[in-house]
C-alpha positions, -999 to 999 in steps of 0.1 A, spaced: -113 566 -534 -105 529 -539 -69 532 -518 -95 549 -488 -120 518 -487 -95 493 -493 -81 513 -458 -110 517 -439 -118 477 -450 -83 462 -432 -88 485 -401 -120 472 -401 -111 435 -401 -77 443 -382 -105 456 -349 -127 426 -357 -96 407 -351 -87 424 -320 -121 418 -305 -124 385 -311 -91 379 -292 -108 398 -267 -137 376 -265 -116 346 -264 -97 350 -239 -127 364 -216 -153 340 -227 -131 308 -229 -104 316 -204 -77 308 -225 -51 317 -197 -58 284 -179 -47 263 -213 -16 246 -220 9 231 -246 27 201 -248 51 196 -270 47 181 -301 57 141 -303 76 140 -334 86 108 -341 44 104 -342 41 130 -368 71 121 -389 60 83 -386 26 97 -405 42 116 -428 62 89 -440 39 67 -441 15 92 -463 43 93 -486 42 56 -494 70 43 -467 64 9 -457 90 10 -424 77 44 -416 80 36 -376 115 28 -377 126 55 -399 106 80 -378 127 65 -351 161 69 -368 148 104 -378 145 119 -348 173 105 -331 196 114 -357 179 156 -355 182 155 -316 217 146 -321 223 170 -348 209 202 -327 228 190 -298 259 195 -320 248 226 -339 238 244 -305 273 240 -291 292 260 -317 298 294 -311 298 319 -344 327 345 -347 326 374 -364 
């Protein structure tokens, strides 16, 4: 009995869900928004700095330059099996 409303409680929620999504989209016409990407060096310069860094701008800086030029490498190799 427990395993049956526990059930019929997700499904529940699961359609709430669903209709909600529908009611977004409709009501707010969410297929006109768009997303930039995220400006890193801007979120790892706040980071730093909420973990007590004092240079946080210019290691944000060095950061990102130094991941941008490590997924350029990584991208470029080719796994064999």
């Amino acid at each position: 009995m427990l395993v049956e409303q526990n059930y019929l409680n997700l499904l529940k929620l699961y359609f709430d869900l669903l209709l909600l999504c529908k009611y977004l989209f409709i009501f707010f016409d969410l297929n006109k928004f768009s997303f930039s990407i995220p400006d890193m060096q801007y979120i790892g310069e706040i980071k730093l700095f909420a973990n007590g860094f004092i240079n946080a701008k210019i290691l944000a800086k060095k950061m990102v330059t130094l991941y941008r030029y490590a997924s350029e490498l990584l991208s470029k190799q080719v796994i064999e099996n």
